[in-house]
N, CA and C of each residue as an Amber inpcrd file, in Angstrom:
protein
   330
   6.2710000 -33.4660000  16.9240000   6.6700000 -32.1310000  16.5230000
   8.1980000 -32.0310000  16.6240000   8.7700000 -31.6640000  15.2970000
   9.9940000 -31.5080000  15.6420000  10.8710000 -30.5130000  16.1210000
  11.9040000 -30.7840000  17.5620000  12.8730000 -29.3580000  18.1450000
  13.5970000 -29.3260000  17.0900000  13.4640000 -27.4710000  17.8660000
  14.0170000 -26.6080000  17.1680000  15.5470000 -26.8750000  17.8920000
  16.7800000 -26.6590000  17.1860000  17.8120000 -26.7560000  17.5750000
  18.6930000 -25.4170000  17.8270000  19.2950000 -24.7200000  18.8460000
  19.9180000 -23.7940000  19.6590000  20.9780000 -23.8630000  19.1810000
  21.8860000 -22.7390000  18.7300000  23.6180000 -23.4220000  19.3140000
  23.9100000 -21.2740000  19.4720000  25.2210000 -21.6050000  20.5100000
  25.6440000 -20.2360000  21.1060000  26.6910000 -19.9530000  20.3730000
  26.3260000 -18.3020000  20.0610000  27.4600000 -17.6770000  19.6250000
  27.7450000 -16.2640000  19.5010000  28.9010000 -16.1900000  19.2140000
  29.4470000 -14.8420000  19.8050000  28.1060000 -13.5860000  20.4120000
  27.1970000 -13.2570000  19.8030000  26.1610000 -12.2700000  19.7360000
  25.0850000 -13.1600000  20.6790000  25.1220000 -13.7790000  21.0920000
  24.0610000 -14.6980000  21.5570000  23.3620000 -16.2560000  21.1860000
  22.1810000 -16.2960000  21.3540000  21.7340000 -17.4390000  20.9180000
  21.1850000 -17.5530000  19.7390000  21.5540000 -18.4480000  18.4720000
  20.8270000 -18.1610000  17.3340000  20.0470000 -19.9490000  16.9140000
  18.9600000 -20.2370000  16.2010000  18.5850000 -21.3210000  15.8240000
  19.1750000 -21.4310000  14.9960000  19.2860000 -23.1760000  14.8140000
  19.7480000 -23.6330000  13.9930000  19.3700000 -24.5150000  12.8400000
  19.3510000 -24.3700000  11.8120000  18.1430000 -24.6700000  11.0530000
  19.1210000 -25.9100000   9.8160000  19.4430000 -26.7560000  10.7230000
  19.7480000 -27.9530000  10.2780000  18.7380000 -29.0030000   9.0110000
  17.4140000 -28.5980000   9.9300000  16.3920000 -29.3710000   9.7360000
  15.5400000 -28.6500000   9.0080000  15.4660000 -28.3600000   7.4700000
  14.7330000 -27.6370000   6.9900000  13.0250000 -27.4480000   7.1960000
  12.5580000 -28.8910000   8.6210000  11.0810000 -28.5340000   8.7130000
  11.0890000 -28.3280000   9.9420000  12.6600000 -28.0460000  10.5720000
  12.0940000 -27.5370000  12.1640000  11.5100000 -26.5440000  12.4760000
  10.9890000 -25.6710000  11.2490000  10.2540000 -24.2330000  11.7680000
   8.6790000 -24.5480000  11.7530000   8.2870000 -25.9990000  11.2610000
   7.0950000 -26.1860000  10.9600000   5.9490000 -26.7940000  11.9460000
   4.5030000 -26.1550000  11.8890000   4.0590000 -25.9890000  13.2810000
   3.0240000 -27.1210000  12.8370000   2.8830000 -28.3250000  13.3260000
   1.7430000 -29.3710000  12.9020000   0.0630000 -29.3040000  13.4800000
  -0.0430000 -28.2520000  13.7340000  -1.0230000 -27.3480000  14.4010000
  -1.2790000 -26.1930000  14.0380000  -2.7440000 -25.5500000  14.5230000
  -3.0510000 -24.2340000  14.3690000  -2.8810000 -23.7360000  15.6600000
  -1.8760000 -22.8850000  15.3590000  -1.6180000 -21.6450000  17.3790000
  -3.1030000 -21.0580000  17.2080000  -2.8750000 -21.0110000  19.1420000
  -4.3260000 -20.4240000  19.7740000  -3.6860000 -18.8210000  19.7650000
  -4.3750000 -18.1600000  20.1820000  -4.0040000 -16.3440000  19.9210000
  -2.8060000 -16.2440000  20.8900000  -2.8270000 -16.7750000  21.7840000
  -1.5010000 -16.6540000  23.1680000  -0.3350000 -17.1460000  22.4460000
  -0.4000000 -18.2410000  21.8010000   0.9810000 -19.0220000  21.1180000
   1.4680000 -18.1640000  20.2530000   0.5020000 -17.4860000  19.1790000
   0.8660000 -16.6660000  18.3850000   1.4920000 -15.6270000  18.0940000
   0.8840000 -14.7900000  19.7050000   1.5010000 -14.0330000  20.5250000
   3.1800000 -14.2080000  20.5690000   2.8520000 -15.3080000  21.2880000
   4.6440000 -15.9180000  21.7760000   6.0540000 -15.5500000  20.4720000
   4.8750000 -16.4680000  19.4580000   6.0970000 -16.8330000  18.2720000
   6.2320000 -15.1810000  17.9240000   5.3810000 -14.6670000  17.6550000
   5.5230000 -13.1540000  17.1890000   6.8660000 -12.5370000  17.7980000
   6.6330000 -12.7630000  19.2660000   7.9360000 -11.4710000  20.0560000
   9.0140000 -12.6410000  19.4590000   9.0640000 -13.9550000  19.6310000
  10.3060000 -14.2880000  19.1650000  10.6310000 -13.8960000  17.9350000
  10.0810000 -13.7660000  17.4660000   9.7670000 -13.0320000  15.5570000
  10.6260000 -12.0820000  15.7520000   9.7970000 -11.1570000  16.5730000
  10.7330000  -9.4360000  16.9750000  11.4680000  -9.8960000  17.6820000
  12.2410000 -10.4830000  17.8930000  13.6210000 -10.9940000  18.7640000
  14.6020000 -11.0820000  17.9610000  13.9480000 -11.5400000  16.8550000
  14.9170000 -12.1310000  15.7800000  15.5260000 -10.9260000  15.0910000
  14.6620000 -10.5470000  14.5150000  14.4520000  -8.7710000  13.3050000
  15.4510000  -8.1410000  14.2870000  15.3830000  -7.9270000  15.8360000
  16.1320000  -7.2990000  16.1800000  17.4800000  -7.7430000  16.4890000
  17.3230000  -8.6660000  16.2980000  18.9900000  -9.9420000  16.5920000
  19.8860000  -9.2780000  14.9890000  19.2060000  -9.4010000  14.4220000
  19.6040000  -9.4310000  12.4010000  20.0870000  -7.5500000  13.0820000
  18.9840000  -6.7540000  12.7930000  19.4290000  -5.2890000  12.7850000
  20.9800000  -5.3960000  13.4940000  21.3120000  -5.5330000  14.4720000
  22.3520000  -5.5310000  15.3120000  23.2020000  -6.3970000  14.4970000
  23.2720000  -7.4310000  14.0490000  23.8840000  -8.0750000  13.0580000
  24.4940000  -7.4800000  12.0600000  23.8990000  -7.1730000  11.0770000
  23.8800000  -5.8130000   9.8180000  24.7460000  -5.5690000  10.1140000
  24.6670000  -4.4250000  10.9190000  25.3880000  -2.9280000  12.1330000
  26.6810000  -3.6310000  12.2440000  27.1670000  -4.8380000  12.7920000
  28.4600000  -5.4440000  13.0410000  29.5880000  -5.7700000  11.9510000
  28.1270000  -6.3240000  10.9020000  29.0330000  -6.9820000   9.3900000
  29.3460000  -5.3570000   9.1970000  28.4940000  -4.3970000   8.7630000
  28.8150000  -3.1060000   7.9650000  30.1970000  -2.1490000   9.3940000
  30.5100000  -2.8550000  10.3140000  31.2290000  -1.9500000  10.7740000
  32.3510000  -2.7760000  10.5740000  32.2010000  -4.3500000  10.4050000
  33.7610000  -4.7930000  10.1910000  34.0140000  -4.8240000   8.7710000
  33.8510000  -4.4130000   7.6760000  33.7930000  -4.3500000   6.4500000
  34.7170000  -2.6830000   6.0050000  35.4080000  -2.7810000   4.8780000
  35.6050000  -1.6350000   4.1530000  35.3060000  -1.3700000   3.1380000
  34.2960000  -2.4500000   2.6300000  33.8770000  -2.5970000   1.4460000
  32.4320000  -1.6870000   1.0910000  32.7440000  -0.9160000   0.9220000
  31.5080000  -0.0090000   0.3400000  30.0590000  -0.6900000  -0.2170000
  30.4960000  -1.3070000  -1.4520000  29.3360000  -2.2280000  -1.7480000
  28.5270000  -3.0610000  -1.1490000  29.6130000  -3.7280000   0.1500000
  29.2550000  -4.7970000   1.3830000  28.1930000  -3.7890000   2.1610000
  28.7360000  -2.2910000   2.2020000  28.0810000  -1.6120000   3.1330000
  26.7510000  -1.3600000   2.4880000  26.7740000  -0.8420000   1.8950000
  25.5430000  -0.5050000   0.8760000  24.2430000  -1.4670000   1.1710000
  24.7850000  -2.9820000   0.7160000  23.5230000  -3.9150000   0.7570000
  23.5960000  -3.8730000   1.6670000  24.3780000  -4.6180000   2.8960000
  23.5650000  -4.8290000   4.0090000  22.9900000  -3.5890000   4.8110000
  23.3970000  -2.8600000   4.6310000  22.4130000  -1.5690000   5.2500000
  21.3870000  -1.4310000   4.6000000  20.9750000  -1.6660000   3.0430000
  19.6010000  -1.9300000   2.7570000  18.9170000  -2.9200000   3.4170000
  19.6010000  -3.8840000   3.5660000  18.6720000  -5.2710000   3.9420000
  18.4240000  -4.7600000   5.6940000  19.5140000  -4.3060000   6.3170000
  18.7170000  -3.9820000   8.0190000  17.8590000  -2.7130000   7.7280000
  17.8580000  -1.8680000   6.8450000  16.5730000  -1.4240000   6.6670000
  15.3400000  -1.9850000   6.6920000  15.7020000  -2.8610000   5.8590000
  14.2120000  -3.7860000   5.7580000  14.0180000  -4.2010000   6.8630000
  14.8570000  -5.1040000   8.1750000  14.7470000  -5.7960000   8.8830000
  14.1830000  -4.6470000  10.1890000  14.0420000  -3.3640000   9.9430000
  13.7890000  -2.5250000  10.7930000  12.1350000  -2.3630000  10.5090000
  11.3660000  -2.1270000   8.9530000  10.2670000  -2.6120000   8.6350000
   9.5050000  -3.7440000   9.3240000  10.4460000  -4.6550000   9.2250000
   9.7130000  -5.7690000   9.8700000   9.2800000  -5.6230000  11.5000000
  10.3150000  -5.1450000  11.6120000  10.0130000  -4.7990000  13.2440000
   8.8660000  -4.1730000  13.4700000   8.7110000  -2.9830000  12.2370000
   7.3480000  -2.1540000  13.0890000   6.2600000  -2.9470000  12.4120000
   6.0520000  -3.7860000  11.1520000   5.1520000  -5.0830000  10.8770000
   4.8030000  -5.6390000  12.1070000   5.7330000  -6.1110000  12.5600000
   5.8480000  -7.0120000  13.6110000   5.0910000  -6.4380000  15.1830000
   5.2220000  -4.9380000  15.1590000   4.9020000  -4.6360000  16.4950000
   3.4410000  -4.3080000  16.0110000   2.7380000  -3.9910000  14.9600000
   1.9670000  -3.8490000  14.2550000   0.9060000  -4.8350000  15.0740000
   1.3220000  -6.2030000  14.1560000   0.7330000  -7.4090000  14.3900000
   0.4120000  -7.6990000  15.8380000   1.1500000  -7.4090000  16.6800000
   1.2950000  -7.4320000  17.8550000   0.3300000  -6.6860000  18.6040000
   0.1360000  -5.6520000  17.6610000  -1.1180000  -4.5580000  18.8520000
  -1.9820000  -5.0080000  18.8410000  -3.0990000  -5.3480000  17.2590000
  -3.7950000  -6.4260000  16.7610000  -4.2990000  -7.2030000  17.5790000
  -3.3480000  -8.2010000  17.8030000  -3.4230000  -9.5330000  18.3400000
  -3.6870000  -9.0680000  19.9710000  -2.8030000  -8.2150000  20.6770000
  -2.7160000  -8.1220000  21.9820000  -2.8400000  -6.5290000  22.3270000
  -4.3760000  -6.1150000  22.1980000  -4.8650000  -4.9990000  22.7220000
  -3.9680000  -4.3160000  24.1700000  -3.8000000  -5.2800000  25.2340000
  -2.8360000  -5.0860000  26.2700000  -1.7140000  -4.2500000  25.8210000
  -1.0320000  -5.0210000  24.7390000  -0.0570000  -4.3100000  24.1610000
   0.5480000  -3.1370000  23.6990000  -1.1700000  -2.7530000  23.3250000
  -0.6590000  -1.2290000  22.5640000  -0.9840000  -0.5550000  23.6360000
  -1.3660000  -0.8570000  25.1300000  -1.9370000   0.0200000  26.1380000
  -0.2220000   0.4690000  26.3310000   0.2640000  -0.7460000  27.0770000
   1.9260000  -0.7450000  27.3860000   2.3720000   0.1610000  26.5520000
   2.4980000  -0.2850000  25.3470000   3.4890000   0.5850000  24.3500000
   3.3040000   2.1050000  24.7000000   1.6850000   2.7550000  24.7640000
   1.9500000   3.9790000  24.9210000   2.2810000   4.6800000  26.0860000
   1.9320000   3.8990000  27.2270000   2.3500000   3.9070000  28.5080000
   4.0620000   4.1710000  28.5780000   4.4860000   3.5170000  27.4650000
   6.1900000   3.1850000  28.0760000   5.9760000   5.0000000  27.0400000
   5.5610000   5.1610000  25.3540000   5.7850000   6.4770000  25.4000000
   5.2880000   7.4490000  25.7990000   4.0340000   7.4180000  27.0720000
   4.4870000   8.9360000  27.6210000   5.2720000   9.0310000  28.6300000
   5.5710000   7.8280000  29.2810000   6.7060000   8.0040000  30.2710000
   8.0860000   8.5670000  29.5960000   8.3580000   8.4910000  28.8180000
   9.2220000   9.0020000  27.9630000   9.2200000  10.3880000  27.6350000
   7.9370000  10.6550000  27.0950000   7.8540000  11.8580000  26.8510000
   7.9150000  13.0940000  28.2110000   7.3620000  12.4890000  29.1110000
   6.7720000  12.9960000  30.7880000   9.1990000  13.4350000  30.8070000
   9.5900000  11.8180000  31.1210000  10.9910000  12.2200000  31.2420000
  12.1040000  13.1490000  30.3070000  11.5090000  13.3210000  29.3160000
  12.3910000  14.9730000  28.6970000  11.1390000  16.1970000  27.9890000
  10.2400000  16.1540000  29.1980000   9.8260000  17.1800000  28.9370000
   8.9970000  17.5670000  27.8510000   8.8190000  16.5650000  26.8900000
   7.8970000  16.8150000  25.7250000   6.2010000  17.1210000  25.5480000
């Protein structure tokens, strides 16, 4: 199976995709693995959103702004795809999730 390759930078850690089949899994994931790759999934979507946000704030270019704020739109979609998939897969999950929102709600009163 071939590694995936790391390299650091400014924003954190990003893969490096040297190897156009290092994303490729020579196996079928069990539901736990799947699990795994998923949040790294949503790790990512949320790595990109924050990304976007940086290019469109160092930019004066209107047009620059335009697309990439469409495209972290999208990448914000994916996220709730992603957390979607996630409840699905990991019933636990959606217990947490609502847990974290009524604690939320409990803390301003809603």
């Amino acid at each position: 199976m071939p590694i995936l390759m790391f390299i650091k930078c400014k924003g954190g850690i990003m893969a490096a995709f040297a190897d156009p089949f290092s994303g490729n899994v020579d196996r079928k994931l069990n539901n736990d693995e799947l699990i795994q790759a998923l949040r790294i999934d949503l790790s990512s979507e949320l790595e990109a959103i924050y990304l976007y946000d940086a290019h469109i704030q160092a930019t004066d270019d209107e047009i620059a702004k335009k697309v990439l704020a469409d495209i972290r739109e999208e990448e914000k979609i994916h996220v709730g795809e992603l957390i979607e998939l996630l409840k699905h897969l990991d019933p636990s999950f959606t217990t947490q999730l609502i847990s974290g929102e009524d604690e939320v709600k409990n803390i301003a009163g809603l």
